[in-house]
C-alpha positions in Angstrom: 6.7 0.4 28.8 7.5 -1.5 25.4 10.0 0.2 23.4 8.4 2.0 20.0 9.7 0.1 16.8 11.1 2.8 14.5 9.3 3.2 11.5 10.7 1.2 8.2 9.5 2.3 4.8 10.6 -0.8 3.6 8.2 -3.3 5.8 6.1 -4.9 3.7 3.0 -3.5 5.7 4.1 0.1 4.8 5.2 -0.2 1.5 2.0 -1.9 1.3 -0.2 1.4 2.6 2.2 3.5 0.6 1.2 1.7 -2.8 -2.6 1.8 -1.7 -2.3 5.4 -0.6 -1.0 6.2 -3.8 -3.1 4.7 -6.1 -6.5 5.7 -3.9 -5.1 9.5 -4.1 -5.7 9.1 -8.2 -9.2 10.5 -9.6 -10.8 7.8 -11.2 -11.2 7.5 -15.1 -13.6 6.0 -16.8 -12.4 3.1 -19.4 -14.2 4.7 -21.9 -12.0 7.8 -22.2 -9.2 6.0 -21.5 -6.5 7.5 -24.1 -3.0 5.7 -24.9 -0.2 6.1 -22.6 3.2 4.9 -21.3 3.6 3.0 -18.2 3.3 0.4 -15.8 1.7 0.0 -12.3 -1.1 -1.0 -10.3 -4.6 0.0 -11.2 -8.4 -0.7 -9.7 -11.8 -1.1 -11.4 -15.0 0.5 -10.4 -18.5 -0.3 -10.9 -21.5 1.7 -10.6 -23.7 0.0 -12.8 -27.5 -1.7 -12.1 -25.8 -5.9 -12.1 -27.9 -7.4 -9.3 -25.2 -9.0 -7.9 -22.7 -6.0 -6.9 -26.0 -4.0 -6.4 -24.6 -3.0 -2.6 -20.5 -2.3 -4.4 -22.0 -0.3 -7.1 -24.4 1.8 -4.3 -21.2 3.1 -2.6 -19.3 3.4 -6.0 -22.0 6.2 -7.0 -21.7 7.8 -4.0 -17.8 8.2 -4.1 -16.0 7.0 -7.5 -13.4 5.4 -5.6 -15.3 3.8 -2.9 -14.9 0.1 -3.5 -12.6 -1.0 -6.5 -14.4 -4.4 -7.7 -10.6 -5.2 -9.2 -7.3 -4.7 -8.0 -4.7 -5.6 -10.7 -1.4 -5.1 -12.2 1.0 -4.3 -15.4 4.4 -4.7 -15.6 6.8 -4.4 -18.4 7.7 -7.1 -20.3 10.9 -9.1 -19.2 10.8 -8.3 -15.2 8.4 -11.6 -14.1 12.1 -12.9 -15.1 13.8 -10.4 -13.1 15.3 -8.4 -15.9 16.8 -5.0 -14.4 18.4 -2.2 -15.4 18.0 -3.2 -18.9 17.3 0.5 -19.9 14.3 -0.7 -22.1 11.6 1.9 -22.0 8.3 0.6 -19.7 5.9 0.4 -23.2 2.7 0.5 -22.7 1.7 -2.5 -20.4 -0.8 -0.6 -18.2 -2.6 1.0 -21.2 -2.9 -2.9 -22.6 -3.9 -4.3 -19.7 -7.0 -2.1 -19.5 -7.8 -2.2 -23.2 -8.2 -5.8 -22.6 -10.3 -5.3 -19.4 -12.3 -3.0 -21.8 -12.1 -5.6 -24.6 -14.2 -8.2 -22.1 -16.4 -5.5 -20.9 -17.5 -4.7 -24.1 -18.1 -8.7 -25.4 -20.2 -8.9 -22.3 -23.9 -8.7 -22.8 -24.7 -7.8 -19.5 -22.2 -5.0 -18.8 -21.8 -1.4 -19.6 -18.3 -0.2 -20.2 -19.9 2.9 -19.2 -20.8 1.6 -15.6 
């Protein structure tokens, strides 16, 4: 019988399902009432609108608002793509930016509802 490999929170398959758990356990909000805040992090976008082309995404995505993210991005504060640590710098508001500017191209779109 093959020995049982103990269980590593740190594999990147786990740490993996723990970020995905994690961000699937959050109720979705829609960009529209999206009010300033601090932080950083990983974040998914839904859509539940009538665009032909993600007619089959958005079908599940009305059933269940966090059926099928259409994007999977992320926001990270400013100096740690350079590996700046323990810098004591507060996080800012790079999430909350991020998705304004996802809003932002949403909105400029003439095909898109920010509400969908």
């Amino acid at each position: 019988m093959a020995q049982e490999r103990p269980f590593n929170p740190l594999d990147y398959a786990n740490l993996g399902q723990s970020v995905a758990d994690a961000l699937l356990g959050r109720p979705a909000v829609p960009l529209g009432a999206l009010e300033p805040f601090v932080g950083a992090g990983v974040y998914a976008i839904y859509y539940g609108g009538d665009f032909p082309a993600y007619a089959t995404l958005a079908a599940i995505n009305r059933r269940d608002p966090i059926g099928v993210p259409i994007y999977v991005g992320k926001a990270i504060p400013a100096g740690r793509r350079k590996g700046a640590r323990g810098t004591g710098a507060a996080a800012g508001q790079p999430l909350f930016r991020r998705l304004s500017d996802h809003i932002g191209s949403i909105t400029e779109a003439t095909n898109l509802d920010l509400a969908d």
